[in-house]
DRENPA-3360 file (N, C-alpha, C; in nm, 2 decimals, always signed):
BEGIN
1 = XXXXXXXX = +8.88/+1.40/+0.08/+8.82/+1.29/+0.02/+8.71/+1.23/+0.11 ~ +8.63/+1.17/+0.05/+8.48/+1.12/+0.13/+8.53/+0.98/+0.18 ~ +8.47/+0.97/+0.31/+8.51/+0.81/+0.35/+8.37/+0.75/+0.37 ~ +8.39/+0.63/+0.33/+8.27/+0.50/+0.34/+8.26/+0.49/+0.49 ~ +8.15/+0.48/+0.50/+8.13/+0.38/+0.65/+8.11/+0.22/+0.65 ~ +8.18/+0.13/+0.65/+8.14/-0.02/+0.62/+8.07/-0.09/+0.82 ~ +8.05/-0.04/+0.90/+7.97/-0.10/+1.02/+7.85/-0.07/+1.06 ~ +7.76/-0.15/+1.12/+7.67/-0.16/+1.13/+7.53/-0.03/+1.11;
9 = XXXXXXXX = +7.44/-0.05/+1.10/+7.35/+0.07/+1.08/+7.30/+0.10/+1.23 ~ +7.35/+0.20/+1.28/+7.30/+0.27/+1.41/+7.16/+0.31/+1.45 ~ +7.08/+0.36/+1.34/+6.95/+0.44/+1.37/+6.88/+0.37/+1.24 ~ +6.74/+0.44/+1.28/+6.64/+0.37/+1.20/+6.60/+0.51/+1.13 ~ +6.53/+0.52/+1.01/+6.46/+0.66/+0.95/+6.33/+0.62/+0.99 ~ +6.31/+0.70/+1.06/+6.11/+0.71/+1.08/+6.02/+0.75/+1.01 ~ +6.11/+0.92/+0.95/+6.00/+0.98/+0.89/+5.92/+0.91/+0.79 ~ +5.92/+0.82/+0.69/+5.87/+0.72/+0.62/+5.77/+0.66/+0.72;
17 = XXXXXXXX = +5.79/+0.55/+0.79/+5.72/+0.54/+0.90/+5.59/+0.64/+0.93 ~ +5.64/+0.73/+1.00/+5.55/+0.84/+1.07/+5.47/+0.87/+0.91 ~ +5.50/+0.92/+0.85/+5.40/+0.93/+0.75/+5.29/+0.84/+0.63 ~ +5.33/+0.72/+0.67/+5.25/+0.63/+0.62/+5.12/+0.60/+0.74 ~ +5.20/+0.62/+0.88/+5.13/+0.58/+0.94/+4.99/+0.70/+0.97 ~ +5.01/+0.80/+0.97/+4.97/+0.93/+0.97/+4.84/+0.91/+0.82 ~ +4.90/+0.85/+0.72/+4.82/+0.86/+0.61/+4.70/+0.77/+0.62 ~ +4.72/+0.70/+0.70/+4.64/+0.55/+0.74/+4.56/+0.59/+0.81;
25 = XXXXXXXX = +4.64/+0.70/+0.93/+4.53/+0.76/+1.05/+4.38/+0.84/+0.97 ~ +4.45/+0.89/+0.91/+4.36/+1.02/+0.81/+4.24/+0.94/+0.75 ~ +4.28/+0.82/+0.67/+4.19/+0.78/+0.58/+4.10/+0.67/+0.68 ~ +4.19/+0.62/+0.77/+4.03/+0.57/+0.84/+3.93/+0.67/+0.92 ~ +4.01/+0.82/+0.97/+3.88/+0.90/+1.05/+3.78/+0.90/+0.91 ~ +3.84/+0.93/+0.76/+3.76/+0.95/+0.68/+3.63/+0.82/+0.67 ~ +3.68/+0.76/+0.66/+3.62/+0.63/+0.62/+3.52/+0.60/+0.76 ~ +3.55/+0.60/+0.93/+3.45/+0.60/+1.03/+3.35/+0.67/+0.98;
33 = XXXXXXXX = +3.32/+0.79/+0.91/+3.27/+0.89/+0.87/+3.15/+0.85/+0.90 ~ +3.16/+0.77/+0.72/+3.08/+0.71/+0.63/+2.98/+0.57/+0.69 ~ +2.88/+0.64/+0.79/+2.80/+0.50/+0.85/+2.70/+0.52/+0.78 ~ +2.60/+0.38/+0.74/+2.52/+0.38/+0.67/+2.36/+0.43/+0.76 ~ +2.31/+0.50/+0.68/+2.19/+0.57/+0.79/+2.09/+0.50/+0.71 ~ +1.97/+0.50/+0.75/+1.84/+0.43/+0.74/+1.74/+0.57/+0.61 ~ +1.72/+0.43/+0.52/+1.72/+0.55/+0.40/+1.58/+0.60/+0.43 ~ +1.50/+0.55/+0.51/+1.38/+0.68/+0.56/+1.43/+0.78/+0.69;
41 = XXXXXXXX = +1.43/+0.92/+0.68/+1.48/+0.99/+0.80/+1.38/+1.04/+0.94 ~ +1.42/+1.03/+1.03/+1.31/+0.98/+1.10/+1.41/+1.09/+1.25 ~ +1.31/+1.10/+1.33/+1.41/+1.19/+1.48/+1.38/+1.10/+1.56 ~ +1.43/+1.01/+1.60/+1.44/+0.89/+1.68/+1.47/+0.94/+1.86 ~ +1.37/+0.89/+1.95/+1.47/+0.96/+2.08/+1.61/+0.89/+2.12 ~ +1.63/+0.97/+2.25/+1.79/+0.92/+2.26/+1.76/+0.87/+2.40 ~ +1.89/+0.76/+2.40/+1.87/+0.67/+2.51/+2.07/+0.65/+2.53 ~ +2.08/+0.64/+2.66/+2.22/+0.64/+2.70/+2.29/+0.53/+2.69;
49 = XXXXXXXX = +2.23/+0.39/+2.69/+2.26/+0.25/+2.72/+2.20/+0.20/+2.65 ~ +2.22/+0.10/+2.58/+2.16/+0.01/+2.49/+2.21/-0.17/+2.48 ~ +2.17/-0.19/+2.44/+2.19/-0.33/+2.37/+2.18/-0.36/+2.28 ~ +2.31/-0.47/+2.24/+2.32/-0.51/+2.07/+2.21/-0.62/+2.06 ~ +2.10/-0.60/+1.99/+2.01/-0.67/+1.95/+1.98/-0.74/+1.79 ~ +2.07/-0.86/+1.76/+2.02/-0.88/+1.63/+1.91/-0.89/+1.52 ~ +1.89/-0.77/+1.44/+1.78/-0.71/+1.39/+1.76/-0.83/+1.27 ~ +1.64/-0.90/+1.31/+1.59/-0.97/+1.15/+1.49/-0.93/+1.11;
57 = XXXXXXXX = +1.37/-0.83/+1.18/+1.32/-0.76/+1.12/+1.28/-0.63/+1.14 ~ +1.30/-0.51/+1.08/+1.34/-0.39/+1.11/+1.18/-0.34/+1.10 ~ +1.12/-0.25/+1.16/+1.00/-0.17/+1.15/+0.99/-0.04/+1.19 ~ +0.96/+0.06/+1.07/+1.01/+0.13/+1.07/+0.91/+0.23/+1.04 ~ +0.82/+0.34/+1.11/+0.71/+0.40/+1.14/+0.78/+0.59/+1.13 ~ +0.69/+0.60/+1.05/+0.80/+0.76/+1.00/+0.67/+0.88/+1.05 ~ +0.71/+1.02/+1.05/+0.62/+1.06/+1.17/+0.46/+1.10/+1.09 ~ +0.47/+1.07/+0.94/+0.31/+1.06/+0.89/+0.24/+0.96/+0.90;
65 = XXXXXXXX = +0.32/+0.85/+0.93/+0.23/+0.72/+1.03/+0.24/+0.61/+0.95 ~ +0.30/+0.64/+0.84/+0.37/+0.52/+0.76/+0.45/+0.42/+0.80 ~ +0.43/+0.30/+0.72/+0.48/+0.17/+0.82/+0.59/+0.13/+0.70 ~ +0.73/+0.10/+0.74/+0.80/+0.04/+0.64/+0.87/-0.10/+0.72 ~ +0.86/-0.24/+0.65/+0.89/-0.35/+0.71/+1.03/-0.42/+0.59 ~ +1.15/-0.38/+0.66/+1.31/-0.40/+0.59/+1.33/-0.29/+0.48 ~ +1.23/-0.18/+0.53/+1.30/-0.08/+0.41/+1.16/-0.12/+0.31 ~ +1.10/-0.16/+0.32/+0.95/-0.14/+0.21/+0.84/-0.10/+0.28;
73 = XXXXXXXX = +0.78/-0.01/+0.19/+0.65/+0.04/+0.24/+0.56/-0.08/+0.25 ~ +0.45/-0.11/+0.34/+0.32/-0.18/+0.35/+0.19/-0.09/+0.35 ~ +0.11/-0.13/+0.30/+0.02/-0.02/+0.28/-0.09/-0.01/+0.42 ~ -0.11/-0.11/+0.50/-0.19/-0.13/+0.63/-0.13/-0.19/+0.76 ~ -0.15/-0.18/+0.85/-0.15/-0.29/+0.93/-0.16/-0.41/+0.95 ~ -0.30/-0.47/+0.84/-0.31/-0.58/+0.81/-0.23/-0.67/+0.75 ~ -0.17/-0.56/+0.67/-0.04/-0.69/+0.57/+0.07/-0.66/+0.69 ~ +0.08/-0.62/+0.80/+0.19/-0.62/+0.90/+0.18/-0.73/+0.93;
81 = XXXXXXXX = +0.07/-0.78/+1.01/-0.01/-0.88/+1.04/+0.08/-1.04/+0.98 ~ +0.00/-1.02/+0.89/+0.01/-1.12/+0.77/+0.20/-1.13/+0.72 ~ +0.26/-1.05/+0.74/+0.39/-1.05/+0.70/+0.46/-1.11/+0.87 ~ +0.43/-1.03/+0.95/+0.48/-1.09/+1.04/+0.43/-1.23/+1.10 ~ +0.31/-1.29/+1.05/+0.34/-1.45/+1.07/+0.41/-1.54/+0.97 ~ +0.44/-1.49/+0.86/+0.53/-1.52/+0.76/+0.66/-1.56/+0.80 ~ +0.73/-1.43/+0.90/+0.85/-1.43/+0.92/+0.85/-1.54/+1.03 ~ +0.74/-1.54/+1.16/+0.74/-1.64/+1.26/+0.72/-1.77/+1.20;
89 = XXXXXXXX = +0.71/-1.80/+1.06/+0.73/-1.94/+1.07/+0.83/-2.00/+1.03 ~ +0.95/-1.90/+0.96/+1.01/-1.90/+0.92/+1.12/-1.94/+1.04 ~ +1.14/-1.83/+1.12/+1.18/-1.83/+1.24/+1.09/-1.85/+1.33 ~ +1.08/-1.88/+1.43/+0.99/-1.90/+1.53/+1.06/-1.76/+1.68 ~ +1.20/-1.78/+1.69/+1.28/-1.70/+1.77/+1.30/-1.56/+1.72 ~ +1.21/-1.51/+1.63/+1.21/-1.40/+1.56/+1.27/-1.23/+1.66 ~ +1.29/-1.18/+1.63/+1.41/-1.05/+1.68/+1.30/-0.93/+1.61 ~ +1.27/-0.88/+1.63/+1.21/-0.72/+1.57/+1.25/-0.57/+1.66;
97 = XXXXXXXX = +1.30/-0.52/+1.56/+1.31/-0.35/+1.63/+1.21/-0.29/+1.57 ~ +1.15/-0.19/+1.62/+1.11/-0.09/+1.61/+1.16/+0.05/+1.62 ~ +1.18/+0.14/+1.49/+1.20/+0.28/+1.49/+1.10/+0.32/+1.42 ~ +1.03/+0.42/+1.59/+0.95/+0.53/+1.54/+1.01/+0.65/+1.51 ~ +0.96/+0.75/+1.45/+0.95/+0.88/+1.50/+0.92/+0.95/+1.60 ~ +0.97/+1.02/+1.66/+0.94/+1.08/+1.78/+0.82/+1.16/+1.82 ~ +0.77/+1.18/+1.69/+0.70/+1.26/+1.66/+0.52/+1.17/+1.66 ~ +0.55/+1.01/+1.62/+0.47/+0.96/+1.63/+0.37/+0.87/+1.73;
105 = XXXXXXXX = +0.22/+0.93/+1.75/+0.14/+0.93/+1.86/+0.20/+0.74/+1.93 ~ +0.14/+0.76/+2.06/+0.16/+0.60/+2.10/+0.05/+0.47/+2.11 ~ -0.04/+0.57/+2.02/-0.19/+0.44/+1.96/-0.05/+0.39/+1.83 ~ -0.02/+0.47/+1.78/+0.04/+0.42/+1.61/+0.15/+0.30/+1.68 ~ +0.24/+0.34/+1.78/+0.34/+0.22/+1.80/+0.27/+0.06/+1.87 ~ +0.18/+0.13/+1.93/+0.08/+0.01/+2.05/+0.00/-0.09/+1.96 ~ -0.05/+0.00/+1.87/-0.14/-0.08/+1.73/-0.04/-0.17/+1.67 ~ +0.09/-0.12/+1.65/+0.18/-0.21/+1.56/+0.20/-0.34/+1.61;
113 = XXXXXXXX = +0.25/-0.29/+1.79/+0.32/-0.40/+1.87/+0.18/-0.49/+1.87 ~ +0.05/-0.46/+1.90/-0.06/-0.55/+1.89/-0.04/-0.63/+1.81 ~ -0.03/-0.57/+1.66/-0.03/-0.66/+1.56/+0.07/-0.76/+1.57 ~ +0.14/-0.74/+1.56/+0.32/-0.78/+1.62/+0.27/-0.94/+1.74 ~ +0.20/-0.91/+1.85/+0.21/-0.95/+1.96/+0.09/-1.09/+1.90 ~ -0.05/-1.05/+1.84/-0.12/-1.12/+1.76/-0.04/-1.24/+1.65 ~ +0.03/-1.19/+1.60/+0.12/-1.27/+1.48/+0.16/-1.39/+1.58 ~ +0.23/-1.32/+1.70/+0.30/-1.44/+1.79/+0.44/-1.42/+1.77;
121 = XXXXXXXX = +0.51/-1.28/+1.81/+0.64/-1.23/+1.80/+0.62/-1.14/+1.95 ~ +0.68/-1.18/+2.00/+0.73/-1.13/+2.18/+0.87/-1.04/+2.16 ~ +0.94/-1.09/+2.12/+1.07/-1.01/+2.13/+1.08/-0.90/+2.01 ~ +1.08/-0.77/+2.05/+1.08/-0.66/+2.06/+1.16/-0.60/+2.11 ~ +1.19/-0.51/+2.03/+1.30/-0.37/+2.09/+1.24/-0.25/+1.97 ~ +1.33/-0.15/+2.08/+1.29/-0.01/+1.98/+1.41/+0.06/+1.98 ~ +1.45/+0.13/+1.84/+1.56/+0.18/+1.75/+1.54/+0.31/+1.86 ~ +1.66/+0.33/+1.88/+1.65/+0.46/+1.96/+1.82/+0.52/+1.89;
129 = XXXXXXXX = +1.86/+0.66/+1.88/+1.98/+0.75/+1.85/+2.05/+0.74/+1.99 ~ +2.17/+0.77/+2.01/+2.28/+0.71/+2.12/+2.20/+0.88/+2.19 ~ +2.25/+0.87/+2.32/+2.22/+1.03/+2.35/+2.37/+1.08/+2.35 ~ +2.39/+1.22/+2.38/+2.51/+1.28/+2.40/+2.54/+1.32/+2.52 ~ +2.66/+1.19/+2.59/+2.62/+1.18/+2.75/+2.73/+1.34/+2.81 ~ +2.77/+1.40/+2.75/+2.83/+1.53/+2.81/+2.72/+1.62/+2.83 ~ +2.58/+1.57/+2.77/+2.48/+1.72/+2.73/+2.41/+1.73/+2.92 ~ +2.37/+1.78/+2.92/+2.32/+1.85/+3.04/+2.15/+1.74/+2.99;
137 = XXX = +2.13/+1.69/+3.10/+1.97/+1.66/+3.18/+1.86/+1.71/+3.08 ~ +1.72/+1.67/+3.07/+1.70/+1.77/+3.02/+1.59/+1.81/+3.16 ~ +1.50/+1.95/+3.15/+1.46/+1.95/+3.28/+1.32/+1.90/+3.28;
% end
């Protein structure tokens, strides 16, 4: 005949445990995945060290020499100009990154920052890709 046990519970079941937790692990590597990339594609250089710089206005120079300001095309320089004293009056403590392409000459970035520097916006940075610090030097 089978006997009851009426005292206390000794041990815990994990396996439940372990497997939810396991399920959780899986769906966030999935979900790190998924970072949102810059919907122009561009070969940005790599830099080892960086800083978090709060981006309020993004500029973004692709390597046919195209100028995009938050994700919109501008058709010249001159509306760069003109847009970026817009944003400085808005703000005055204005924040701008720059992502070139790698590919693109350093009249095209120098010309922007002019414009940029003209408007009356000093603070600057440039969009650079992390490097891959295991990779070997280059020579």
């Amino acid at each position: 005949m089978r006997q009851f046990r009426n005292g206390p519970i000794t041990g815990i079941n994990m396996v439940p445990f372990i497997d939810i937790s396991l399920v959780l692990l899986i769906i966030f590597i999935v979900t790190a995945k998924m970072i949102v990339t810059p919907s122009v594609p561009l070969d940005l250089p790599q830099a080892t060290k960086s800083e978090e710089v709060q981006t309020i206005l993004s500029i973004i120079i692709t390597a046919e020499g195209k100028i995009f300001v938050n994700g919109a095309p501008i058709p010249d320089e001159d509306v760069l100009s003109k847009l970026a004293r817009s944003y400085i009056k808005q703000k005055p403590d204005i924040r701008v990154v720059i992502a070139a392409d790698g590919s693109v000459t350093h009249r095209k970035v120098i010309s922007v920052l002019d414009k940029l520097r003209i408007a009356g916006i000093t603070r600057v940075a440039f969009g650079v890709s992390p490097a891959d610090i295991n990779s070997k030097e280059e020579k």
